[in-house]
N, CA, C and O atoms as a DFTB+ gen file, in Angstrom:
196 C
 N C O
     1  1     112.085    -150.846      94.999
     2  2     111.323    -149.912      95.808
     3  2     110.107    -150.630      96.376
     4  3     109.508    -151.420      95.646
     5  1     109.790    -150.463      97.336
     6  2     108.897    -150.854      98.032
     7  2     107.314    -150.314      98.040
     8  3     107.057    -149.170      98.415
     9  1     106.150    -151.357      97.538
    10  2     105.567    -150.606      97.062
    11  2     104.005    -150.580      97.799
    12  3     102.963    -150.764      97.168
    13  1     104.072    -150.357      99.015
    14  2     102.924    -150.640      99.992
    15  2     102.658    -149.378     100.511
    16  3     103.306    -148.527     101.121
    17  1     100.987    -149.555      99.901
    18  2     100.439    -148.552     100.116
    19  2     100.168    -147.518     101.803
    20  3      99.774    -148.324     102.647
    21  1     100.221    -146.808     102.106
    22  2     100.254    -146.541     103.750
    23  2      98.514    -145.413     103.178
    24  3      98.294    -144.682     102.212
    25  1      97.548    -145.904     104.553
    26  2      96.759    -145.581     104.580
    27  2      96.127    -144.696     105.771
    28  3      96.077    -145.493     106.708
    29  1      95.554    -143.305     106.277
    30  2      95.173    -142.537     107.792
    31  2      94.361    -142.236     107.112
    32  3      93.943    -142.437     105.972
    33  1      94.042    -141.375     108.487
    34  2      92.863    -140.559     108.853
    35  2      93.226    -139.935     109.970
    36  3      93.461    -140.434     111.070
    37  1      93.265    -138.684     109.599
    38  2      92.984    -137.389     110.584
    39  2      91.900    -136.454     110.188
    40  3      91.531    -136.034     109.092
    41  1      91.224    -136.116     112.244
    42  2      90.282    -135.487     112.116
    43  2      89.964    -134.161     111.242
    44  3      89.120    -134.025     110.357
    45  1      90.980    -133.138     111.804
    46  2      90.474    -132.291     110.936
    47  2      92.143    -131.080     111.458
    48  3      92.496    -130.682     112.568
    49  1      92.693    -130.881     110.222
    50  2      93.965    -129.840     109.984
    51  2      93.052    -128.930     109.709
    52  3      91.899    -129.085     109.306
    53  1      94.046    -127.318     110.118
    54  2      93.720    -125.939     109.464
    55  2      93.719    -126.070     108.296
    56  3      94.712    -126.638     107.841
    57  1      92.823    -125.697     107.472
    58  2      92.896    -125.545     105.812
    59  2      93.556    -124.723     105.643
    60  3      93.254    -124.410     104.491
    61  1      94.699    -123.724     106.109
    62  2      95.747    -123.129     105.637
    63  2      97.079    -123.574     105.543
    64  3      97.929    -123.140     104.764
    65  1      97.269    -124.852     106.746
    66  2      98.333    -124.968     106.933
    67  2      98.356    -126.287     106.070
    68  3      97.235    -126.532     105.625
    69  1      99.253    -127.142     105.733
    70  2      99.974    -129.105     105.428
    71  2     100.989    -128.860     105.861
    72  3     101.710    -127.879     105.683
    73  1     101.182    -130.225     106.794
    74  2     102.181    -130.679     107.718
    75  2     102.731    -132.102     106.855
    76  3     101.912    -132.970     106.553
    77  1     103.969    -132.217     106.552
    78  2     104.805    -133.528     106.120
    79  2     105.662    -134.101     107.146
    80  3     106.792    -133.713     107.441
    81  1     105.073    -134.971     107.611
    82  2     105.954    -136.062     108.091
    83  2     106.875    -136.893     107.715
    84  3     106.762    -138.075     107.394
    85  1     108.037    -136.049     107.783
    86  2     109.255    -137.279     107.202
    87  2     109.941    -138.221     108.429
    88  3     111.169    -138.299     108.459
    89  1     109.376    -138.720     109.136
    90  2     110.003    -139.611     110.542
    91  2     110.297    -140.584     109.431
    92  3     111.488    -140.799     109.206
    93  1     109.541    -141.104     108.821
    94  2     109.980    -142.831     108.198
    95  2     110.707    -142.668     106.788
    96  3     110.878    -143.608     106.012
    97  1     111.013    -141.675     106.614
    98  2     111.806    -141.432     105.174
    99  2     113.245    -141.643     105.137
   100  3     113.904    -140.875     105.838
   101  1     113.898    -142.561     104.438
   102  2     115.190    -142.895     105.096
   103  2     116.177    -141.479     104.883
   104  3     115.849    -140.459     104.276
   105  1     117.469    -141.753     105.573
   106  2     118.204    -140.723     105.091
   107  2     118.794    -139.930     103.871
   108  3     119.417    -140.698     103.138
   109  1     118.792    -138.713     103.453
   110  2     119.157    -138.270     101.925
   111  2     118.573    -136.880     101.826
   112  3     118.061    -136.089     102.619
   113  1     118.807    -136.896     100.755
   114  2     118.617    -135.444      99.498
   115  2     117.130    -136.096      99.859
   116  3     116.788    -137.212     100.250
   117  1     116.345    -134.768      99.516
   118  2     114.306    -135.034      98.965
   119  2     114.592    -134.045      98.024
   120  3     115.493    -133.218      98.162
   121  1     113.542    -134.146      96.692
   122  2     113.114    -132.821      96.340
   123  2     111.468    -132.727      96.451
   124  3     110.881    -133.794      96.273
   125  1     110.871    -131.860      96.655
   126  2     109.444    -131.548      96.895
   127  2     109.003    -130.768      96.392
   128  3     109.397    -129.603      96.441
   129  1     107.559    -131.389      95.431
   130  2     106.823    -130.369      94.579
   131  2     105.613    -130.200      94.973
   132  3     104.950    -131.088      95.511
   133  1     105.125    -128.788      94.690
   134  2     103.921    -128.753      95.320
   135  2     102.916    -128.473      93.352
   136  3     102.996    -127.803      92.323
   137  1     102.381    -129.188      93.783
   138  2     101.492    -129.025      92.003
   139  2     100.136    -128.724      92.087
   140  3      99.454    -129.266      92.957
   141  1      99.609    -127.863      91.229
   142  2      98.482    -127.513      91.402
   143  2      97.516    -127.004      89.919
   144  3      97.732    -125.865      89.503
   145  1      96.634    -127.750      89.285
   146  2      96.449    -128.351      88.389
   147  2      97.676    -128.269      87.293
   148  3      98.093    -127.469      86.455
   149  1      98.048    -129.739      87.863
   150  2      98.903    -130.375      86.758
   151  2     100.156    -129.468      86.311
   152  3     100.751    -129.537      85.236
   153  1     100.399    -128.661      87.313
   154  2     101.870    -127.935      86.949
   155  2     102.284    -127.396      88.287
   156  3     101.477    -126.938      89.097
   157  1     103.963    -127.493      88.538
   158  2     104.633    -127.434      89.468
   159  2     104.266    -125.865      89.577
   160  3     104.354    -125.102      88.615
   161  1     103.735    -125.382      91.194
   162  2     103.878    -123.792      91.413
   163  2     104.686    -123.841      92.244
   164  3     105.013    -122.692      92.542
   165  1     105.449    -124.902      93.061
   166  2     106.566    -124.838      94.072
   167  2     107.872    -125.827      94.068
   168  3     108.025    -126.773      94.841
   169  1     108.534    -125.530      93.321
   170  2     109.542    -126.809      94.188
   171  2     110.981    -126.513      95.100
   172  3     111.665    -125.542      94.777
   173  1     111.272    -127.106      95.878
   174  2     112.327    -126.868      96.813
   175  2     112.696    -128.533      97.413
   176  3     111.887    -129.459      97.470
   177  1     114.068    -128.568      97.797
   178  2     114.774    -129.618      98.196
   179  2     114.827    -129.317      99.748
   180  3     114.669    -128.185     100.205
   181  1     115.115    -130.675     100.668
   182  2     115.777    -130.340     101.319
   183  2     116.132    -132.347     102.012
   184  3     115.863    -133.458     101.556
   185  1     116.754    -131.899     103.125
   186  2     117.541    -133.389     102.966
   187  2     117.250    -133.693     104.677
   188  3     117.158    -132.815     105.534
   189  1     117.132    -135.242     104.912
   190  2     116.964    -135.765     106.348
   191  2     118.442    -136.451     106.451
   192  3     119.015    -137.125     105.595
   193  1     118.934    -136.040     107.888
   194  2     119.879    -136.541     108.169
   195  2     119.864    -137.217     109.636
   196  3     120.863    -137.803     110.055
């Protein structure tokens, strides 16, 4: 696995909304957790093809 760090800056998102960019994620299954102190309150899959 490749292990280089990727580093931004954006000005300023709605504090309601997060946006994930999967353009550079190769193809497959994901699963995605959303955690919030230290315990999963969301998880859901979904896959780039």
């Amino acid at each position: 696995m490749n292990n280089e760090k990727l580093v931004g800056d954006i000005e300023k998102l709605p504090s309601n909304k997060i946006y994930i960019n999967i353009n550079h994620l190769e193809k497959g299954m994901y699963n995605l957790n959303i955690v919030y102190k230290n315990r999963i309150i969301k998880s859901t899959h979904f896959s780039k093809e």
